[in-house]
N, C-alpha and C positions, 0 to 999 in steps of 0.2 A: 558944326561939321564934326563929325565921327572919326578918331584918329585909332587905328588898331592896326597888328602886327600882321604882314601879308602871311598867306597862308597854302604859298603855291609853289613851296620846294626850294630848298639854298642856292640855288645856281640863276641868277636873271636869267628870260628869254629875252635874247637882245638883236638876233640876226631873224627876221620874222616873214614866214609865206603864206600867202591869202592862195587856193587852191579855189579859184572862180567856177562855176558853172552857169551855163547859160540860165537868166534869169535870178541869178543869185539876188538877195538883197543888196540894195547897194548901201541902208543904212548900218550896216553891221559891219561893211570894209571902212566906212567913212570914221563910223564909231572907236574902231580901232587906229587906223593911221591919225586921226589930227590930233588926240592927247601924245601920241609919242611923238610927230612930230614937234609940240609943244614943247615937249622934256627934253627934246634936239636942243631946240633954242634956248631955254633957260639955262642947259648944262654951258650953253657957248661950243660943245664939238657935238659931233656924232654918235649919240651912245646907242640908240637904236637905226638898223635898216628892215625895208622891208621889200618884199619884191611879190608883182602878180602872175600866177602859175594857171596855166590851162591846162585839162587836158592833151591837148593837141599843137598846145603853144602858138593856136591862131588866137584873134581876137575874141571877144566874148561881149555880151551886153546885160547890164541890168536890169530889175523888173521894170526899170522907171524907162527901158526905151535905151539907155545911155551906153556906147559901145565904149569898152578898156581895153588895153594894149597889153599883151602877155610878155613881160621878159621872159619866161621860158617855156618850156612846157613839162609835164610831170615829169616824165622820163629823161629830161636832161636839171633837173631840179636839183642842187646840189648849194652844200655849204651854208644850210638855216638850222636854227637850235628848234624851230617848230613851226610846223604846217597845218592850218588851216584850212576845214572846208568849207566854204559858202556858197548854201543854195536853197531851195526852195526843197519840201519834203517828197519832190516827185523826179526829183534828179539822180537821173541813171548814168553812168559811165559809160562812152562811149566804146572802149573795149573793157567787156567784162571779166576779162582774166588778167592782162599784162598790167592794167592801172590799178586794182585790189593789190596784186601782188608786189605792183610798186611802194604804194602804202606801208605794210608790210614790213617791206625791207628797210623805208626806212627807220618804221619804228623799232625792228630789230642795231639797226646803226646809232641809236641813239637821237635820232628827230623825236621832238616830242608831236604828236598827231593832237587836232583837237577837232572838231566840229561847232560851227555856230546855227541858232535856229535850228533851221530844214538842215542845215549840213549834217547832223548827229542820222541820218537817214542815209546818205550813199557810206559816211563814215562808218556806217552799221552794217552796212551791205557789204565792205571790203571785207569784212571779219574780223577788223581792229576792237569792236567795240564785247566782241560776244565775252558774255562772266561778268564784265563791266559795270559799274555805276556809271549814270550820265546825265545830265542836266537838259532834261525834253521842255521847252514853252509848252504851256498847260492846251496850246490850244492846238498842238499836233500829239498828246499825248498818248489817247486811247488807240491814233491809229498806229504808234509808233510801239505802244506795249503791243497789241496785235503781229503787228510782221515780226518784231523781235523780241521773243520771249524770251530767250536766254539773257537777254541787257535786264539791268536794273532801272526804272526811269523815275527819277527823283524830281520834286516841283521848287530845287536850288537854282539861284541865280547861275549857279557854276558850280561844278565838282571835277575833282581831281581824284583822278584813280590811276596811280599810279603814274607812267608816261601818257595817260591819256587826258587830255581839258576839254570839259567841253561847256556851251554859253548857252545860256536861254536865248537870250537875242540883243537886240542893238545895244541898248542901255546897260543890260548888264554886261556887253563887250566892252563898253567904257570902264566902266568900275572894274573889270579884271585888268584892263591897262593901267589902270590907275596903281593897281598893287603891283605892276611889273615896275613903273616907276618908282615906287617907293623902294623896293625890292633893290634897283640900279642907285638911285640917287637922293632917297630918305627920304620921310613924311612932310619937309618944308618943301621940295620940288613937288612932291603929291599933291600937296594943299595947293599950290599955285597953280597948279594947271586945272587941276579941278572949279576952282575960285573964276579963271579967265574963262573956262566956257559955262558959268553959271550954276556948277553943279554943286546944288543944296548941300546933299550929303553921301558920304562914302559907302557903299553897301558893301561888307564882306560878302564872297561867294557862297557862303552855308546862309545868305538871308533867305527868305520863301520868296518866290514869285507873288506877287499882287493877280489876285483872279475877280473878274465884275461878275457883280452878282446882277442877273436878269433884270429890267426895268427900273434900274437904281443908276444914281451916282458914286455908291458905294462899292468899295471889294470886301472880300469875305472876311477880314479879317478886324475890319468892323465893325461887323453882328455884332449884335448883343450878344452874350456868351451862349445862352441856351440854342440860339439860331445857328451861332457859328459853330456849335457842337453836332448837331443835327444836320447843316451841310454838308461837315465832316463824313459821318454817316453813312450820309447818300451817297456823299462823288467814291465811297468806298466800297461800296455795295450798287455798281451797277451791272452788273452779269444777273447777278440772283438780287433783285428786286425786296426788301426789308420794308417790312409793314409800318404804317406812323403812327402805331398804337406802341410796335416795341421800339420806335425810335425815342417817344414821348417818357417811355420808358425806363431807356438809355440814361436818357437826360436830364429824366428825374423832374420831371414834370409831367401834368395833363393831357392828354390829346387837346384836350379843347384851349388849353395854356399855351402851348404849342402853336398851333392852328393862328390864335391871337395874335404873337408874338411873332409869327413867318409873314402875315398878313401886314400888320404892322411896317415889317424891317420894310418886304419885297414889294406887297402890293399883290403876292398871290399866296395860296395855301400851301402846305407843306408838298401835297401832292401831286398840284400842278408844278412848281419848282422841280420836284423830284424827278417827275416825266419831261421837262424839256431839258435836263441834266443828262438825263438816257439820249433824248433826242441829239441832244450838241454832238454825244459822243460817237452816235450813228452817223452823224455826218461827217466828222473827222475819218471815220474807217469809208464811208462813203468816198469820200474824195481823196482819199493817203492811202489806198490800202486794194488789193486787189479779190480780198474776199467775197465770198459770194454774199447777197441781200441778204440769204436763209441763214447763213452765217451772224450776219452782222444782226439780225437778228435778235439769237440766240445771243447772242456776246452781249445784248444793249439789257435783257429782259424780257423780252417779247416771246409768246409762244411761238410765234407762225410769222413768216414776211408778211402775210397779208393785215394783222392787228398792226406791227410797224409802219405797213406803207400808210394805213387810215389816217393812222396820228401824225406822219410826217409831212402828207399832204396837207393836214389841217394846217400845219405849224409854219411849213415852209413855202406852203405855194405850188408844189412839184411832188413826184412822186420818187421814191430813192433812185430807181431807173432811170429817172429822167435825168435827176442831179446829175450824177453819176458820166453820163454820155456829153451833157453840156460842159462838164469840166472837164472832160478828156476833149472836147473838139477844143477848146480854149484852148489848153497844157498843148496839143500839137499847133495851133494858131501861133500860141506865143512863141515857141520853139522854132518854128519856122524862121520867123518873123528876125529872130536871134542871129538864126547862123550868118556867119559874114559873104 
C-alpha cells in the first residue's frame, strides 16, 4: 500500500455537499460517503458530515433507478467547507441563471466547489470552472474540451486548482477521500479504511487515469514503449490527423517496426487504431456536445460529414444522426422517468 503526503490544501473538508442531479451516478456519492463514514467510526465521534443538495430541494434519482431525499436545496444550502456536483455530462440546471449564480457566490464565500465525472460539465456551465485546470474521465473528454475551451482538461485522477476540486469518477472519489481523511486524522486512519473496503493501493490525485486500449485486456500504459509512445501521438493529434510514417518516425522506428509492434500489442495496425481513436472521440461530441456533424467532423479529422458518416456507420452500426437523436430520446426518457 502507497503511504504519501495529501496534496489538497492545509485546511480538512470536513462539513461536505453532494449537489445531486437527476440521473447522477450513484457510484461516485456512494464512493465518497462510506470511507468517511468509516473515518466516523474509527475516530469514535463525528469528524465528517455530509448532506444531499438538489436543485429544487425535491427528491432526485440515480442512474440506477434509485430515488434520494434532499436535506436541502441549492438555494437554501448553507454552512459546508465544499460542494459537490454529481451528474451525468448532459445535466443542465434547471434555472439557468439563479443556480450558476448560486455557485458562484458560494465559491466567492469560501465553499470550496468541485465536480465529479459528468459533474465537471454543469460545473463548467456555471462559469466556476473557465481558466481552470480540471480532472475530465478520458471518456467525456473531447466532448468536454469541445464545449469548454477556455478550461484546461487534464487525464489526473483529480486536480486541484485553486478553490476548485474536481474527480475523474467513482474510484478516484475514493482515493481523494482517502487523503481528506489522512489530512483530518493521519495515514494509520487512511490505511484502515482503505484496508476494510479492500482497497489495494492509494492513488495520489496527480496519478493518470487508466485508458483500455481497443480489443485488449490492457490499458495504455502497458504498451510496450514504442506503442505507448505512438498512442500518445495519436490521441494528440486528433483534429489534424499525423501520418504513421512520421509517427514511425517520432518514435524512432520503422513504419513496418511499427505496424509489427501495434499489431502485436492490439490486434490492429497503427492506422486502424488511429481511426477508431478519431471515431471514439466523434462519438463523445456526438452524444455530450451540441455541435453540428460538419463540425464534429472537422474536429475528428475528416474532410466532409459524409467520409465521417461512412466510417462511423461501419464502426458503430448507426449513422452520427442516428446516434445522436437515439440518445437524446433516452437522456429525455430517462429524465422523465427521474422527476418525482
Amino acid at each position: 500500500m502507497t503511504i504519501y503526503s495529501s496534496n489538497f490544501g492545509p485546511a480538512p473538508l470536513r462539513r461536505i455537499g453532494f449537489l445531486l442531479f437527476p440521473g447522477f451516478p450513484m457510484a461516485c456519492l456512494t464512493a465518497a460517503v462510506e470511507p468517511l463514514r468509516a473515518a466516523n467510526e474509527i475516530a469514535g465521534h463525528q469528524v465528517f458530515s455530509w448532506a444531499l443538495v438538489t436543485e429544487t430541494g425535491a427528491q432526485t434519482a440515480a442512474s440506477a433507478g434509485m430515488q434520494f431525499a434532499a436535506d436541502s436545496s441549492l438555494a437554501d444550502t448553507d454552512g459546508l467547507d465544499c460542494l459537490f456536483l454529481l451528474s451525468g455530462p448532459e445535466a443542465e440546471f434547471e434555472d439557468p441563471v439563479l443556480s450558476p449564480g448560486r455557485l458562484r457566490y458560494l465559491a466567492r464565500h469560501g465553499v470550496t466547489l468541485g465536480g465529479v465525472s459528468g459533474g465537471v460539465f454543469p460545473l463548467a456551465r456555471s462559469g466556476v470552472l473557465s481558466g481552470r485546470r480540471c480532472a475530465v474521465h478520458w471518456c467525456y473528454r473531447t466532448a468536454f474540451e469541445t464545449a469548454f475551451p477556455d478550461c484546461t482538461a487534464e487525464d489526473r485522477l483529480a486536480v486541484r486548482d485553486g478553490v476548485v476540486h474536481t474527480v475523474s469518477g467513482d474510484s478516484a472519489m475514493f482515493d481523494f477521500c482517502l487523503e481528506l481523511i489522512c489530512q483530518a486524522l493521519g495515514e494509520a486512519a487512511m490505511n484502515e479504511v482503505a484496508c476494510l473496503f479492500q482497497h489495494p493501493s492509494i492513488r495520489s490525485g496527480s496519478s493518470r487515469q487508466k485508458v483500455p486500449v481497443l480489443q485488449t485486456g490492457r490499458t495504455v500504459d502497458q504498451m510496450p514503449p514504442a506503442v505507448k509512445q505512438a498512442m500518445s501521438i495519436f490521441s494528440g493529434n486528433i483534429e489534424t490527423p499525423v501520418g504513421i510514417r512520421e509517427v514511425a518516425r517520432i518514435v524512432g522506428i520503422s513504419p513496418r517496426q511499427l505496424e509489427r509492434s501495434f499489431r502485436t500489442a492490439t490486434g490492429l495496425s497503427p492506422g486502424e487504431y488511429y481511426r477508431r481513436q478519431r471515431l471514439k472521440a466523434a462519438r463523445q461530441m456526438i452524444r455530450y456536445s451540441w455541435e453540428s456533424i460538419a463540425s464534429i467532423a472537422n474536429a475528428v479529422g475528416y474532410a466532409s460529414s459524409s467520409s465521417l458518416t461512412l466510417h462511423y456507420r461501419k464502426f458503430y452500426g448507426v449513422t452520427p444522426a442516428q446516434e445522436r437523436k437515439t440518445n437524446l430520446m433516452h437522456s429525455s426518457s430517462r429524465f422523465a422517468e427521474f422527476r418525482p
